[in-house]
Structures are given as C-alpha cells and as structure tokens.
C-alpha positions in Angstrom: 95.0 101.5 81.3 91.7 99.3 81.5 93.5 97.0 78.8 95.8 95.8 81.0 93.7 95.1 83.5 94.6 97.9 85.6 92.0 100.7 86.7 93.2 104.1 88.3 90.7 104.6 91.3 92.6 108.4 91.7 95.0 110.3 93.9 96.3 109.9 97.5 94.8 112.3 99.5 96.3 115.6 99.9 99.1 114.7 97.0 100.1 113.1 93.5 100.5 109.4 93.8 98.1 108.5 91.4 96.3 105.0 93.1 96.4 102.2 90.8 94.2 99.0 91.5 94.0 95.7 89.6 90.3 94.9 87.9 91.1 91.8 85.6 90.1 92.3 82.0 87.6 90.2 80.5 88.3 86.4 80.3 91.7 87.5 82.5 90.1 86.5 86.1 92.9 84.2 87.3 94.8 86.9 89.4 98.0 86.4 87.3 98.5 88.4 83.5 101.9 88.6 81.4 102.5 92.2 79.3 105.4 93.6 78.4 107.6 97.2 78.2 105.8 97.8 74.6 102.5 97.3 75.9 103.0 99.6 78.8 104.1 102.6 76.4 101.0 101.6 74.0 99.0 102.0 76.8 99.9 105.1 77.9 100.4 107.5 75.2 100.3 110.4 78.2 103.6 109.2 79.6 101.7 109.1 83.5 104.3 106.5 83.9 107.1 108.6 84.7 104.8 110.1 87.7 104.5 108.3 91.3 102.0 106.0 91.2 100.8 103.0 94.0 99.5 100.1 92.8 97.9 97.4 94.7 99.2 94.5 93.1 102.6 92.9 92.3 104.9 93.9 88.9 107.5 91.5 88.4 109.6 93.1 85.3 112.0 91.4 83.5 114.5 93.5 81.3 115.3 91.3 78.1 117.1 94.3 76.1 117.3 98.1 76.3 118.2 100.3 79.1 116.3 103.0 81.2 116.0 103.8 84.9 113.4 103.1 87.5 112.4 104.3 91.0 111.2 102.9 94.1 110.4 104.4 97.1 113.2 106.6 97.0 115.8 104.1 95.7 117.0 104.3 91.8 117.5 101.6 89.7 119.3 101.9 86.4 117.6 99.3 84.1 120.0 97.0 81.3 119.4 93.7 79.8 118.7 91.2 82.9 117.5 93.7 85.0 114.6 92.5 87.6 111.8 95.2 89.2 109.8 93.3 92.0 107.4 96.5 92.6 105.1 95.2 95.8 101.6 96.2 96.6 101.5 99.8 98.4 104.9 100.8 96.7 105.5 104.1 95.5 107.6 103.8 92.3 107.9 105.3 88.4 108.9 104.4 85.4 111.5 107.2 84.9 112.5 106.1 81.6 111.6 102.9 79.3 111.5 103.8 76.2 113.5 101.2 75.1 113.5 98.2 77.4 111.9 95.6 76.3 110.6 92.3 77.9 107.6 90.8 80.2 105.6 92.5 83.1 103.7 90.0 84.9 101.1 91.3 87.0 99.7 89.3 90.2 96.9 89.6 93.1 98.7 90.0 96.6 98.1 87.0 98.2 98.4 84.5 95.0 101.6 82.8 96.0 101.6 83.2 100.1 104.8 81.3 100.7 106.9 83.9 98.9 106.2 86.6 101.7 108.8 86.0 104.1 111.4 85.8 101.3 109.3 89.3 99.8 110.0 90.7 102.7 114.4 91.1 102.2 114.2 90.7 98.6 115.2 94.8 97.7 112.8 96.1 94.4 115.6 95.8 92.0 118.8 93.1 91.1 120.4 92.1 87.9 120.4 88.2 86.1 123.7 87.2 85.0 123.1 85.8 81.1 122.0 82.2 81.5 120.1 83.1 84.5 117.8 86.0 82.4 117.6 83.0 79.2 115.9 81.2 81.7 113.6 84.0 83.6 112.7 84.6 80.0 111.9 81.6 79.0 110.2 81.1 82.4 107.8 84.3 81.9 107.1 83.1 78.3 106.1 79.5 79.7 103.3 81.6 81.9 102.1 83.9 79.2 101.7 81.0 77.1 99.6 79.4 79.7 98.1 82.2 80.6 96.6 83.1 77.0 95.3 79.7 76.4 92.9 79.6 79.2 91.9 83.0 78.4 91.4 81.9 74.4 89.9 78.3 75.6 88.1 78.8 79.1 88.4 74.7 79.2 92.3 75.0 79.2 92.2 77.6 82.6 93.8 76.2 85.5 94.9 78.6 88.4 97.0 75.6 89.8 98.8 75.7 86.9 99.3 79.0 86.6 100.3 79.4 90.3 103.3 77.2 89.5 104.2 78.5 86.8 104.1 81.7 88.6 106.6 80.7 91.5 109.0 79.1 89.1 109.6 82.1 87.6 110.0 83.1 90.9 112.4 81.1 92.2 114.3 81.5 88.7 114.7 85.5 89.1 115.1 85.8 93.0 118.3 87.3 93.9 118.4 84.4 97.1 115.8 81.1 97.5 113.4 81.5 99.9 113.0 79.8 103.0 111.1 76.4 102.6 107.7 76.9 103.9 107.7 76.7 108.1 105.1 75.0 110.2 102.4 76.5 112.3 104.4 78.4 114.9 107.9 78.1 113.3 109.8 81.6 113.3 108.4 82.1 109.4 104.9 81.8 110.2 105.5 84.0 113.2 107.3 87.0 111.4 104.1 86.4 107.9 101.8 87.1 111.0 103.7 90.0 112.5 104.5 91.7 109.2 100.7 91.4 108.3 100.0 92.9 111.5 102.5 96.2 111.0 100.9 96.6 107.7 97.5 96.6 108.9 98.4 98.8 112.5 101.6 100.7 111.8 99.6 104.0 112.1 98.4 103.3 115.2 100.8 100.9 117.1 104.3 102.5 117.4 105.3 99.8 120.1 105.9 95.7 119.0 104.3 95.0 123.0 101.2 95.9 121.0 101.8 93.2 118.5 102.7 90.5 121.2 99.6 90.6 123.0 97.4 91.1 119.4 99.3 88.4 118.4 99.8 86.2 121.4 103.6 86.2 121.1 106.0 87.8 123.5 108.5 90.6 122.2 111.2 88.3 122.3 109.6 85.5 119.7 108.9 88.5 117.5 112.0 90.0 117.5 114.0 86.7 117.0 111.1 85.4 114.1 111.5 89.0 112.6 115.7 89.1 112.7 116.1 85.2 111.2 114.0 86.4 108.3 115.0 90.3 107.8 118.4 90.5 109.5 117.1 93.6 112.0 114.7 93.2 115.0 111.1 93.9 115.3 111.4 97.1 116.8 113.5 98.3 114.0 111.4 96.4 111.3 108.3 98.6 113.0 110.3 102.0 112.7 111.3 101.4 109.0 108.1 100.8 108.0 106.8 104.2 109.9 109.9 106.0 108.4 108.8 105.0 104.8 105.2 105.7 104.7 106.2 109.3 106.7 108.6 109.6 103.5 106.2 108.4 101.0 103.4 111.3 102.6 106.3 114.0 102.7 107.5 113.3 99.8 104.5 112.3 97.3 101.0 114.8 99.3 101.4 118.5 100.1 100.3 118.0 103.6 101.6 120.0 106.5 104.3 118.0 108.6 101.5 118.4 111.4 99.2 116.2 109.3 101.3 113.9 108.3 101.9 113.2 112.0 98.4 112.7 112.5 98.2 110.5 109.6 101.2 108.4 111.3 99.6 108.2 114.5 102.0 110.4 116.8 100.6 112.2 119.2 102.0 115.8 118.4 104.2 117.3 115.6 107.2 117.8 117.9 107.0 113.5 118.6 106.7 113.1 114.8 109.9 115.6 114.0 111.7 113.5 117.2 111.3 110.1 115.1 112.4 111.5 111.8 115.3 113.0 112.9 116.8 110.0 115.0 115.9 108.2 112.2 116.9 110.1 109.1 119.2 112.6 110.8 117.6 115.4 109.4 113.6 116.9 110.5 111.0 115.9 108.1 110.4 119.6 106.7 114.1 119.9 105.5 114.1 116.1 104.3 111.2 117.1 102.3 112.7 120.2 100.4 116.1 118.4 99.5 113.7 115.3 98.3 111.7 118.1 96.8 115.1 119.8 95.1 116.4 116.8 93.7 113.1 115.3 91.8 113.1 118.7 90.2 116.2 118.6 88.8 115.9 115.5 87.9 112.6 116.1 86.1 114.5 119.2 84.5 117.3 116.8 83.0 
C-alpha cells in the first residue's frame, strides 16, 4: 500500500495484527493526505483489509454513500451514508466490508493537531452525521484534498498551516461533541494530555496512578479529578481500561500463552493477570479468548 503512503513494517509479535506505519509518498510530506473507499480497494486487490491491522496514524473516514461494517477494538460499527470512523494510532480495527461505501479517508501523523487529544480521548471510533451535517464534512474533506493536492502539484502553494486548519475544521465539523477550548499550563486539560501520555507510554509497567503522580509531579487526587472532567471515569479506572484493552487486543489478535501475555502486561504472575481480567470482564482471560475466538469465526464463515 506504498501508494497511499502507508508501509506495512509486519506482524505483532507472537500473532496476526499486521503493523501498519505511515511513510509519506513522494511530494506528500506534510503529515496530512486525503483518499477515499475506492482507493483503498484499488490498493489492495488481496482484501488484507478485512484482517486486524494497527496502524500508527490517524484515519478519519467519512461515509458519503454505500453501506458496510467496520470493527474496532472489539466494537462493530455498521457503516451507511454519514457514517464517521475516527481509527486512532495503536487501534486494532478492520474493514469487515466496504465494498461499496464511498467517500474520503484522511490520513494524519499523531501529533499534527495536539489540541484535539483531550476531546480524542471520549470521542468512541464510530458516530453517524445527520444530512446537512455530512454535506458539510464532505465539503470540508474536499476543501483539504483540494489543498492538499495543490501543494503537492505546486511545491510553492504547500503550507502545513493551512493544511492544519483545514484539518481541524473538518474536525470540529464531524465530531460527535466540540472539544474543550484549549486549557492553560496546569489547567485540568493539560493535566489529564500529560497523564494520558504517560499511561500510554508506562501502562505495562505501572499498574498504580501513585506512579503517575510522582512521574508527573501531581497528586492522585489532581489526576483523578483532571482525568474524570475530561473522560467521565477516574484515573484509576482510566489506567485499568487501558490494561484491559491491550490484554484483549494480545488475547484476542497473538497466539501467546495467557502466561505471556501477563508478562507482556507487566503482572507479576499468571494468577494476578487472570485476577484483573476477571474483576474486570467477569470472565478469565483463557475463556474470554475462546468465545472472542468462536464468534470471529463465524463471523468470517458468514
């Protein structure tokens, strides 16, 4: 898929997940690209699509016409005319079937429009645009490709700025809720950026948000009151779900023993792993993985 600006650097270890990172094309270095649903089938003839992949980059799909379905991490999202897919950096998702949705993908760097994060944070991977509200994304998406072209035709035109706002336009035009105005230094939106950022970084590792506080130089308090104002749950739950996902993203997506993923997760023994999943899931992690496994083969048998 080197046409898109997209290079497969291979598998996640011990599964599947094919590992997809973003290499602009040539004369496409701005960290921003507009495709659409037919280029995406044109570029992949093999159908990998409809496998788990990761990417580490942003897809912000618009669904103009057609219908299909998509997945991420473990949620399902049936896809109809004003459809939106938000698939974020480390996401596990697939394409389960496009074949006849058509409108933009834009592609983007992490990182290219920072003040989006806290709102990126409680914004779920898929909504749906009333009718005048998709006219606009639409027309919003095809204002950026537009742009977006030019400077890659006409080097002279180029202008990141530009693109950048254009960008968070569309943005703004497609999220299901605006997002918070950007906080000060300090202010409980700069303090949950920097204690998300850390959990991505750490999760393995640190299972406890005391280990954040002092990193960080907050107290457990600040970051659980900064982390409920902009997700609705505390830290300490925040910290668990984000655990819970990546322990379902390895059980679900690598054939690696429940032991290793433990290991991989940063508890201290099997039995401590099994202990999380279960308060957390209700059921242990070898079980959750069968059903998980039961279900994706029926549905690829459909």
């Amino acid at each position: 898929m080197r046409d898109t600006g997209i290079v497969e650097t291979g598998h996640d270890r011990g599964g599947g997940v094919r590992q997809l990172r973003y290499a602009p094309a040539v004369g496409s270095a701005y960290g921003v690209e507009v495709l659409d649903f037919a280029a995406l089938r044109r570029m992949d003839p093999e159908r990998r699509r409809v496998r788990p992949q990761r990417p580490d980059f942003h897809v912000l799909a618009l669904v103009g016409s057609g219908t299909g379905a998509h997945e991420a991490d473990f949620r399902d999202h049936a896809l109809t005319a004003g459809s939106v897919v938000w698939i974020r950096p480390g996401m596990v998702h697939r394409w389960s079937d496009v074949d006849t949705c058509d409108g933009p993908l834009v592609l983007f760097r992490p990182g290219f429009l920072p003040g989006f994060t806290a709102a990126e944070a409680a914004t779920p991977a898929g909504w749906d645009l009333d009718g005048p509200r998709l006219c606009l994304a639409l027309l919003a998406a095809d204002h950026l490709r537009r742009e977006h072209d030019a400077a890659v035709t006409g080097p002279a035109l180029g202008s990141p700025a530009l693109l950048a706002h254009l960008l968070a336009a569309l943005l703004l035009r497609v999220l299901p809720a605006p997002p918070a105005p950007v906080a000060p230094a300090g202010g409980p939106t700069a303090v949950f950026r920097a204690y998300r950022a850390a959990v991505e970084a750490h999760f393995a590792t640190w299972h406890q948000v005391a280990d954040y506080a002092r990193a960080l130089g907050y107290d457990v308090r600040t970051l659980t009151r900064a982390t409920r104002a902009a997700t609705g749950t505390g830290a300490k739950a925040f910290l668990d779900q984000r655990v819970l996902l990546e322990a379902k993203r390895l059980l679900a997506h690598t054939d690696l023993p429940v032991g290793a993923c433990a290991r991989r997760l940063g508890f201290p023994d099997t039995g401590n792993f099994t202990t999380f999943f279960r308060r957390q899931t209700g059921r242990p992690p070898g079980a959750w993985r069968a059903d998980r496994r039961s279900t994706a083969a029926l549905q690829e048998g459909a």
